[in-house]
C-alpha positions in Angstrom: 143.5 110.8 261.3 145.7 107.9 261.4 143.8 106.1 263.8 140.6 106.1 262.0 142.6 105.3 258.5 143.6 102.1 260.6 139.9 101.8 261.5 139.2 101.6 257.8 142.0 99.5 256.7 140.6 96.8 258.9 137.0 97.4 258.4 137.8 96.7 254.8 140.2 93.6 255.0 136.7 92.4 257.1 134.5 92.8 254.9 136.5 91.4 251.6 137.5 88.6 253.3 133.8 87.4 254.4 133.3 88.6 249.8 135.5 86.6 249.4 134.7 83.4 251.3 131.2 83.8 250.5 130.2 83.8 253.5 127.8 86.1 256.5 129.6 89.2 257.9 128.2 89.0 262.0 128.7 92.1 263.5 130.4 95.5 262.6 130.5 98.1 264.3 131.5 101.2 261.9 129.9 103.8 263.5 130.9 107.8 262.2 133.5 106.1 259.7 133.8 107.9 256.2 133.6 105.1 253.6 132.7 107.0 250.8 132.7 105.4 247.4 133.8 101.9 248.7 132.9 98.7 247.0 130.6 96.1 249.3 128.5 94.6 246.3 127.0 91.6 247.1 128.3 91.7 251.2 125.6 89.5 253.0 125.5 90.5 256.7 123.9 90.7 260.2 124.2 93.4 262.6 126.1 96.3 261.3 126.1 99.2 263.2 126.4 102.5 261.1 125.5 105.5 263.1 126.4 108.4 261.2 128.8 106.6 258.6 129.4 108.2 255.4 128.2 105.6 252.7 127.9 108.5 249.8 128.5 107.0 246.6 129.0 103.4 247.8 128.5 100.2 245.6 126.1 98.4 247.3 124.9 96.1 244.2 122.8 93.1 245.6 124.6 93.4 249.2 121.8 91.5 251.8 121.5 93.0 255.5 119.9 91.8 258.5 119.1 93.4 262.0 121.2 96.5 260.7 121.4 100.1 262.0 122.3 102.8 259.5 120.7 105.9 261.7 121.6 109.1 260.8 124.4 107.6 258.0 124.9 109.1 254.4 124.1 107.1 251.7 123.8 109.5 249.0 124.2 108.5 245.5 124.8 104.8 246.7 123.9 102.3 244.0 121.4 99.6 246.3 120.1 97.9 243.2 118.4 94.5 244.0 119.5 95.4 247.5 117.6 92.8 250.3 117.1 94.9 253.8 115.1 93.3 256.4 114.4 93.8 259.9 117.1 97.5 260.1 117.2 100.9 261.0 117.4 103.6 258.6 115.8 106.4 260.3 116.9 110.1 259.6 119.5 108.5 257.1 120.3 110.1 253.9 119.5 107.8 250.6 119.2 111.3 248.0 119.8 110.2 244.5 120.2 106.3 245.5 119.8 103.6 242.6 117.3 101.3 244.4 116.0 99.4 241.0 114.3 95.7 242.4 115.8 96.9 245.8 113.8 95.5 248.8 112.9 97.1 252.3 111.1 95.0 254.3 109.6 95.1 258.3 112.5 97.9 258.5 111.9 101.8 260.1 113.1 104.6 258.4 111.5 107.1 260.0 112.4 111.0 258.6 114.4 109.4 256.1 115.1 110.8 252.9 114.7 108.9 249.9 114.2 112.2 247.4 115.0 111.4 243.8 115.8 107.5 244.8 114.9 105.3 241.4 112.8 102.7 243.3 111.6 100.9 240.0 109.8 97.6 240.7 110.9 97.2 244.3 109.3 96.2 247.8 108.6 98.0 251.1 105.8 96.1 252.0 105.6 96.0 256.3 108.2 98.6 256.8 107.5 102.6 258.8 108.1 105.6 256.8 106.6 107.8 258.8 108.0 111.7 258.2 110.1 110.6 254.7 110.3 112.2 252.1 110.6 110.6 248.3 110.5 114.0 246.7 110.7 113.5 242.8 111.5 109.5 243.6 110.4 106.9 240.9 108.4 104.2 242.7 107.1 103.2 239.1 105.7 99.7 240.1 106.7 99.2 243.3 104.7 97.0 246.1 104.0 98.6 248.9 101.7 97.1 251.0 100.9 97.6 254.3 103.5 100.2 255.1 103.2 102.8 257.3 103.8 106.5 254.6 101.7 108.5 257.4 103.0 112.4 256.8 105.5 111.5 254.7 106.0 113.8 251.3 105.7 112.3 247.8 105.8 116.0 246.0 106.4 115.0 242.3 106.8 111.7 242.9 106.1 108.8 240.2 104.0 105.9 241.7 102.3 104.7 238.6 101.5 101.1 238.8 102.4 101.0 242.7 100.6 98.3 244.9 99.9 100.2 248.0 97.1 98.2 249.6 96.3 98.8 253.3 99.0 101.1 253.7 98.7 104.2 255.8 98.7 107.7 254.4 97.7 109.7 257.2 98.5 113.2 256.6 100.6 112.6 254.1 101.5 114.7 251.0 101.1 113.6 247.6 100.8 116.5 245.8 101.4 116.6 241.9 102.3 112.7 241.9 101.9 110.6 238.7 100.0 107.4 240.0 98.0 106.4 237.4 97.0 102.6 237.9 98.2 102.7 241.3 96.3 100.6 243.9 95.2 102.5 247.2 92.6 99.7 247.9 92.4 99.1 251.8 94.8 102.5 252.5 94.0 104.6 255.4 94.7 108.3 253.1 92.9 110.6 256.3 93.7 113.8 255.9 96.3 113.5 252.7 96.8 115.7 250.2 96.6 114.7 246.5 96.2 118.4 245.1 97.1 118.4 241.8 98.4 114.9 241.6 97.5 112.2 238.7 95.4 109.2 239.8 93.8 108.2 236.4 92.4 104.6 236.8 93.8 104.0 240.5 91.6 101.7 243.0 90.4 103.8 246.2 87.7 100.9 247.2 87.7 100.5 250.6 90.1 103.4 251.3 89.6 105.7 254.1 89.6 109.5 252.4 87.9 111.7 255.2 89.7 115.0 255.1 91.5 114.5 252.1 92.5 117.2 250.3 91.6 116.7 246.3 91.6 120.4 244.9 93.7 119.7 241.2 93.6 116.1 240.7 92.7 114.2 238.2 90.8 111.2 238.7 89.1 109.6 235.7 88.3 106.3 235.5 89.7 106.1 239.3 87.3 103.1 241.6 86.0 104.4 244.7 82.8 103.1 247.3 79.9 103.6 246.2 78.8 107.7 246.4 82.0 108.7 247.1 83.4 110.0 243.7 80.3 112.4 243.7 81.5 113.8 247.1 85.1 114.3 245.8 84.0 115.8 242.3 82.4 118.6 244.1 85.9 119.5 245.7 88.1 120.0 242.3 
């Protein structure tokens, strides 16, 4: 115990020191460490390694990460608002409840992440792998989203009105009882998806790949699709 409350002690004196001088953190290695509820707005670094660290509740305000690895770590309840994330890990991490507002994810994986309940208002994952998340009752009101990779992820209640999602892939996913009205699937690859029940009044399908997808429920008026194809899904609700 004392051992890893020295690990924190200089972990911390670290990180406020690079705050303070303004300047790049390069490398940190704070792998299983418990920093719960700690303070590290506006940190700009490269190459943390957090496997497994516990980030729950963590200010996080406007911090700026490169080549990153936060695998498996807890960042529950974290507020990540105008956060700037490019080129890390996140896969299997745990994001539940995050404040993401104007947050940015980009050429990232987070693979089985979970981002359920995040508020992702108006931010940007475009280029980054979420294959297997979840963003269970997330709001991803206006977010850009294009070409990322969503295939099988689940979007259950989620809020994706106004989303740019052009040329992403849905393979498989689940998007059941979303709200994603004006939302922009132009391009996306949606084989085998399931919109049951979801809201997608005025969204743009053209040029969207929809074989397989499952429709029963949802509510598409005044949604754009190819030519014949809205008479093909009409016969499935």
């Amino acid at each position: 115990m004392g051992e890893q409350s020295n690990d924190l002690a200089k972990v911390m004196e670290k990180i406020n020191r690079v705050r303070l001088e303004e300047g790049i953190l390069d490398y940190l290695e704070i792998g299983g460490l418990d920093l719960s509820f700690s303070d590290l707005s506006e940190l700009r670094a490269d190459r943390i390694m957090a496997h497994g660290t516990n980030l729950r509740g963590s200010e996080l305000l406007s911090v700026s990460l490169r080549d990153c690895e936060f695998d498996k770590a807890n960042l529950e309840s974290c507020n990540l608002e105008e956060a700037d994330i490019a080129d890390c890990v996140l896969s299997e991490a745990n994001l539940r409840k995050a404040q993401m507002k104007y947050a940015h994810i980009k050429i990232s994986t987070c693979i089985e992440t979970c981002f359920d309940e995040v508020d992702f208002y108006h931010g940007h994952l475009s280029g980054t792998t979420f294959n297997e998340a979840t963003f269970r009752q997330a709001n991803l009101t206006g977010i850009i989203a294009i070409e990322a990779y969503f295939d099988e992820a689940v979007f259950v209640g989620a809020i994706l009105i106004d989303g740019n999602f052009e040329g992403s892939d849905f393979i498989k996913a689940n998007l059941s009882e979303v709200q994603a009205r004006n939302a922009n699937f132009s391009g996306a690859d949606l084989t085998g998806a399931t919109l049951w029940n979801g809201h997608f009044q005025a969204a743009d399908f053209t040029n969207a790949k929809l074989n397989d997808v499952i429709w029963k429920g949802a509510n598409i008026e005044g949604a754009k699709f190819d030519k014949g194809v809205r008479e093909q899904i009409l016969k499935q609700l």
